[in-house]
Structures are given as structure tokens and as C-alpha cells.
C-alpha positions as CSV (number, residue, x, y, z in Angstrom):
1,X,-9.7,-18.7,15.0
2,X,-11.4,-19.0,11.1
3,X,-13.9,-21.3,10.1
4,X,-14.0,-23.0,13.6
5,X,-9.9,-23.8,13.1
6,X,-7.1,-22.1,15.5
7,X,-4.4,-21.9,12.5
8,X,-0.8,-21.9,14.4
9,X,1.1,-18.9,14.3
10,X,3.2,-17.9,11.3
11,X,7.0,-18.5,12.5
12,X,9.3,-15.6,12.9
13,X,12.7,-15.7,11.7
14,X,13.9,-13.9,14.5
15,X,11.3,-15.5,17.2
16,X,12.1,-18.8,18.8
17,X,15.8,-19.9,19.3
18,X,15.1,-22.9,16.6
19,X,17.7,-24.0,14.1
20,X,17.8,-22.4,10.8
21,X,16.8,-25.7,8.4
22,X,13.9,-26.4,11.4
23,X,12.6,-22.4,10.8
24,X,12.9,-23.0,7.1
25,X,10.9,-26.5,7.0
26,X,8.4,-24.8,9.2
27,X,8.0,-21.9,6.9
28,X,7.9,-24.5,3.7
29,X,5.8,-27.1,5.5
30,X,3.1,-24.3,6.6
31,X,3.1,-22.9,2.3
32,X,2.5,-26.4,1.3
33,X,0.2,-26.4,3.7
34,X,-2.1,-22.9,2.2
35,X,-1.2,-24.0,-1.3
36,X,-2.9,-27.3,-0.5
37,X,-6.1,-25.6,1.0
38,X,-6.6,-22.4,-1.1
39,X,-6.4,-25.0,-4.1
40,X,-9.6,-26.9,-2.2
41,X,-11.3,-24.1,-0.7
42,X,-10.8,-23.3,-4.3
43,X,-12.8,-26.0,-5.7
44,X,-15.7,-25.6,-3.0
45,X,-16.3,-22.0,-3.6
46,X,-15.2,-21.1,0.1
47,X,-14.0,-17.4,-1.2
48,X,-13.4,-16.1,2.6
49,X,-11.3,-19.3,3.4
50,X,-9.4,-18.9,-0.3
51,X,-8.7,-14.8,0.7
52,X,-7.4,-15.7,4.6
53,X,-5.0,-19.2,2.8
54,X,-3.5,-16.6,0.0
55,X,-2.8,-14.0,2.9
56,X,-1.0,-16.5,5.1
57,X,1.1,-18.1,2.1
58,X,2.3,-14.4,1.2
59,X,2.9,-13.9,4.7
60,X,4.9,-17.5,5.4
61,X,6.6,-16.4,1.7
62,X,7.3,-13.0,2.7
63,X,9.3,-14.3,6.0
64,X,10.8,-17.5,4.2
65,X,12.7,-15.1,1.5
66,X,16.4,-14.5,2.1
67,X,17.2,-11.0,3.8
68,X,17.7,-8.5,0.3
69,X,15.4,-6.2,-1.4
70,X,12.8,-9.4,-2.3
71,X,12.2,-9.6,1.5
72,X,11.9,-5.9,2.0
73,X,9.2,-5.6,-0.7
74,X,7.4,-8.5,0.4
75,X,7.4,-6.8,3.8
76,X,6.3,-3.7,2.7
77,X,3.6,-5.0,0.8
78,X,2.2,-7.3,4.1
79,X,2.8,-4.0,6.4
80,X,0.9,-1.4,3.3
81,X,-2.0,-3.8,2.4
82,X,-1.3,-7.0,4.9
83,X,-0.9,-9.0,1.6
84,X,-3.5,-7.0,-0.4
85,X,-6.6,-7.6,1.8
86,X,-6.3,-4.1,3.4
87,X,-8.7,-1.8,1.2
88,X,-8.2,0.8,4.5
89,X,-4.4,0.8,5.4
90,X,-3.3,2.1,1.4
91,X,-6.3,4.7,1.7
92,X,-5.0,5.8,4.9
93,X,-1.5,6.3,3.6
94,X,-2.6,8.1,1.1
95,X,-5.2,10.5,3.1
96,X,-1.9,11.1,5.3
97,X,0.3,12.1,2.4
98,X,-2.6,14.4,0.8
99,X,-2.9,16.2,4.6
100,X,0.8,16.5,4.7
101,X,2.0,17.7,1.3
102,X,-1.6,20.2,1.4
103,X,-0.1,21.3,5.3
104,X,3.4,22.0,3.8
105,X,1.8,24.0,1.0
106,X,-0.7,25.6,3.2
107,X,1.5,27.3,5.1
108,X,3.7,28.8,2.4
109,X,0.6,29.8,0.4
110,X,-0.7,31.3,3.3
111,X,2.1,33.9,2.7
112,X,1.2,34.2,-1.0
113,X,-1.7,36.3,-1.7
114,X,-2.0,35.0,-5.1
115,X,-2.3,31.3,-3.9
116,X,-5.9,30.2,-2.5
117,X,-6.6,27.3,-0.6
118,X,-8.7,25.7,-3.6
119,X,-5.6,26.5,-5.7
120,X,-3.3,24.8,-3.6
121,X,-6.1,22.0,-2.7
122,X,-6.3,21.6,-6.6
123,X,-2.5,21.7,-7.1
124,X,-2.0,18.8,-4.3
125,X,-4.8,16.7,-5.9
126,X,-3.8,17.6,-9.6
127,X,-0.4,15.9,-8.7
128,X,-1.4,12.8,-6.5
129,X,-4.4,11.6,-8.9
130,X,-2.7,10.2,-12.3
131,X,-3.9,10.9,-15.7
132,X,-5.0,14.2,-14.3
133,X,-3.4,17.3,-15.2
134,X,-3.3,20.4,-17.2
135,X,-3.4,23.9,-15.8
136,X,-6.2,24.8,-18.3
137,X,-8.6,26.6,-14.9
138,X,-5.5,28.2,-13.0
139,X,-4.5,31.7,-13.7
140,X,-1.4,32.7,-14.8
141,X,0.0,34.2,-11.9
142,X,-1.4,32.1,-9.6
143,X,1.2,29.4,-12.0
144,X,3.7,32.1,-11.6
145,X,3.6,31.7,-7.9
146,X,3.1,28.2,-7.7
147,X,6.0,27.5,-9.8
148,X,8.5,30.2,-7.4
149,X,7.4,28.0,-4.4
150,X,11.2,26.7,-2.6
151,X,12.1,23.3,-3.7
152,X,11.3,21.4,-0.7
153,X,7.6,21.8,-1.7
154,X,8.0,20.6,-4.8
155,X,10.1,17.6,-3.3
156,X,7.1,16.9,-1.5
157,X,4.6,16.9,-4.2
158,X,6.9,14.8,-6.6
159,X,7.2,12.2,-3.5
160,X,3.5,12.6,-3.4
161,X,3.0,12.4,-7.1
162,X,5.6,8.6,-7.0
163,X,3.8,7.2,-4.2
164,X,0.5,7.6,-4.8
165,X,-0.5,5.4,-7.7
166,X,1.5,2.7,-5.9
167,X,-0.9,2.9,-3.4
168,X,-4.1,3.3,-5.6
169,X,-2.9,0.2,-6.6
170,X,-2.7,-1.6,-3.9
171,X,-5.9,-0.4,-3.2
172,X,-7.5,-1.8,-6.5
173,X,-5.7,-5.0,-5.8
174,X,-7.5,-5.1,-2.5
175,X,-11.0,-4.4,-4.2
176,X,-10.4,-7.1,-6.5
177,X,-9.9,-9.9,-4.5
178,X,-12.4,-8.7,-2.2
179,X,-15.1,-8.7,-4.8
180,X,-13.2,-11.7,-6.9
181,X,-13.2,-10.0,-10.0
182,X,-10.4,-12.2,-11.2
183,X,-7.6,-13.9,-9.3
């Protein structure tokens, strides 16, 4: 239900036993469809309505595309931000990849003694936050030790240090439509 309306489920390629060209014309029929209403709700200044018709179109688009790495993006991106209305589900991610990465370096700096929690807690958060860096407040042998940590550390911060402006992206992309600073 939304705005008094029970929309009909978005099809599933691998749902119903239905013929390919029916799946397909149910797919384009159902984007015309959001197109067609976004487009008027649009014109009325129905934002909510506008939000929910560009979700489902993503959604319908994302499930219409042919299997390949398209379709697996698209997919990603409705699982990671359900099609950029998710503010939470990106924060979450990357609150889950801070705790993991900090865990990992945790426990190995725990065996250190001239690694600190702060220091690691800076190093993790030095890495994940872009356009932040410099080891201008660390001491040197505290960068000594950093630097001798094993590899699979350092794996995990770089992994850390990809993914994480992806997904304060993802997260600004949510804050913008849900504020409508510009679609």
C-alpha cells in the first residue's frame, strides 16, 4: 500500500513459470508505467510519491537487464541502498567494515606495545575517511610498527580504504533525494 494504492508486485525473473517475452512485457509495461507517474507526481509536487515511482523503475530496470555485470551492479545497488533511498543500509555497511578492519587491528596491536588503541582507532579512520591523511600527530615508531604489521592487515585497510567512499556515496545520494536537493 502507498497513497491509498496496492501497487502489484515487481515480477521476478526467476518467480512465476511465465514465458520469457510475457516476463519481459511485464517488466517494460510496469517502467512505462513509473515513468508515466513519477513524470506527474512530478508536476504536482507529490515528492514521496516521485521517491517510491523512481525506486520501483530502478528496481523493474534492475531485474529487466540481461544477466552480466549491468545486472549485478544494478543489484548491488538495490540490495546497498534499495535504489538510493536507504540513508541506513550504506551507514551500516560501513559501521561493519570500521568494527572489523579496527577488530583485525586490535588484536595484533594488542601484542604491540607501541601501538595504542587511539593509534590504531586513528589509523582505521585515517584510511576509511577520504581526503584525510598525513601522519603529521603519529610518532615515529608508533609508524614503524604500524608499517611492520603482516600484510593481511593492510589488505584489510586497503579493502576498507576502496569501499568506503563507494558507500559514502551512496549515502549522499540517499540524502539528496531525500531532501531534493537536485534530482
Amino acid at each position: 500500500m502507498f497513497h491509498g494504492v496496492t501497487w502489484p508486485k515487481i515480477p521476478k525473473r526467476n518467480g512465476d513459470k511465465k514465458t520469457q517475452d510475457a516476463i519481459e512485457n511485464a517488466f517494460l509495461d510496469q517502467i512505462t508505467s513509473y515513468e508515466f507517474i513519477r513524470t506527474q507526481a512530478e508536476h504536482i509536487g507529490q515528492l514521496e510519491l516521485r521517491k517510491e515511482m523512481i525506486r520501483r523503475e530502478l528496481a523493474c530496470r534492475a531485474e529487466l537487464a540481461e544477466p552480466s555485470f549491468e545486472r549485478l551492479l544494478r543489484k548491488a545497488y538495490g540490495w546497498i541502498c534499495d535504489h538510493g533511498t536507504s540513508i541506513g543500509r550504506p551507514a551500516f555497511a560501513l559501521l561493519c567494515i570500521l568494527g572489523f578492519t579496527f577488530l583485525a587491528w586490535r588484536g595484533w596491536a594488542a601484542q604491540e606495545a607501541a601501538v595504542t588503541t587511539w593509534d590504531v582507532f586513528y589509523h582505521i579512520g585515517r584510511r576509511m575517511l577520504p581526503f584525510v591523511g598525513g601522519h603529521a600527530y603519529v610518532e615515529e615508531h608508533t609508524l614503524k610498527a604500524l608499517r611492520a604489521a603482516p600484510h593481511v592487515l593492510h589488505f584489510l585497510s586497503a579493502m576498507a580504504a576502496i569501499l568506503s567512499p563507494f558507500l559514502l556515496f551512496l549515502m549522499a545520494l540517499a540524502l539528496r533525494l531525500k531532501f531534493r536537493m537536485s534530482v
